[in-house]
C-alpha positions in Angstrom: -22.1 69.5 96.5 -23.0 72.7 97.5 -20.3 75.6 99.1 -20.9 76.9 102.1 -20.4 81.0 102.5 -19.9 83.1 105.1 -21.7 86.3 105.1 -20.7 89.7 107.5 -23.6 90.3 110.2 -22.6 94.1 109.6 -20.3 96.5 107.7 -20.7 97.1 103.9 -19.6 94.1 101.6 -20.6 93.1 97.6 -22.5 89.7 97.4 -21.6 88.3 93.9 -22.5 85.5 91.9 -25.8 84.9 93.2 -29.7 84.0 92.1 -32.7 86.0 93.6 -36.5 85.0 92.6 -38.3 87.1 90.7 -41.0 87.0 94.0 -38.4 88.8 96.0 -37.0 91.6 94.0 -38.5 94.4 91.7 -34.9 95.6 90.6 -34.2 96.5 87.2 -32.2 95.0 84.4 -32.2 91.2 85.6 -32.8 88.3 83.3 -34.7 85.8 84.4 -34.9 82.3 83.5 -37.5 79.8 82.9 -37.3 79.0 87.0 -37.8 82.7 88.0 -34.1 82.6 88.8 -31.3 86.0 88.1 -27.9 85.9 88.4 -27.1 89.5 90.4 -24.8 90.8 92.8 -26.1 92.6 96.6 -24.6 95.4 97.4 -24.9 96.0 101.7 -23.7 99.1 103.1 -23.7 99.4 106.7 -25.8 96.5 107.4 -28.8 96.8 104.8 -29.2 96.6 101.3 -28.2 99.6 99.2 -28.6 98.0 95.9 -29.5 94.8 93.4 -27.8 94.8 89.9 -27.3 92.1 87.1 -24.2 90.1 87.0 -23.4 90.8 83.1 -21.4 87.8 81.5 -18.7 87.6 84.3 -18.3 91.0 85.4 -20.2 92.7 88.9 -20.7 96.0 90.1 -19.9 96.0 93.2 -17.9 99.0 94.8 -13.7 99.2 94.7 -13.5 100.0 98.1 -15.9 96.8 99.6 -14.8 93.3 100.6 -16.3 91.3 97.4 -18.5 87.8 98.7 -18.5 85.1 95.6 -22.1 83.5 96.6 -21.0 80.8 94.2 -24.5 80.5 92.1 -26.5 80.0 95.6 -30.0 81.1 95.7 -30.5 84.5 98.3 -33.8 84.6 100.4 -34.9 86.8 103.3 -35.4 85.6 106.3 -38.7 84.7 107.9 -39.3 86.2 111.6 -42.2 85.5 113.2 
């Protein structure tokens, strides 16, 4: 059963614990697997992406002073607007 998680519209927050697709990231130092999967953490400041990292073992990078988001393993893709 999957977990549902509730994401800020705005503000600066840490998203942890998460996969990204190779297709839809060119950031450094993420492993992926077989599926084209990497576990990383999002860091958002003030509404938009301010950096992708590597989750390494079971430690993140996210900043001391921003709320921390456990995405739980779930897969992160944009959003399509047409």
């Amino acid at each position: 059963m999957s977990q549902q998680t509730t994401i800020p519209e705005s503000g600066s927050f840490t998203l942890n614990n998460i996969r990204l697709h190779q297709s839809q990231t060119s950031a450094d130092g993420l492993d992926f697997d077989r599926d084209g999967l990497a576990l990383a953490s999002i860091a958002v400041e003030k509404g938009v992406v301010s950096s992708i990292s590597p989750v390494i073992g079971n430690s993140v990078t996210g900043k001391p002073d921003q709320t921390e988001i456990d995405g739980h393993g779930g897969i992160v893709m944009p959003s399509f607007v047409d």
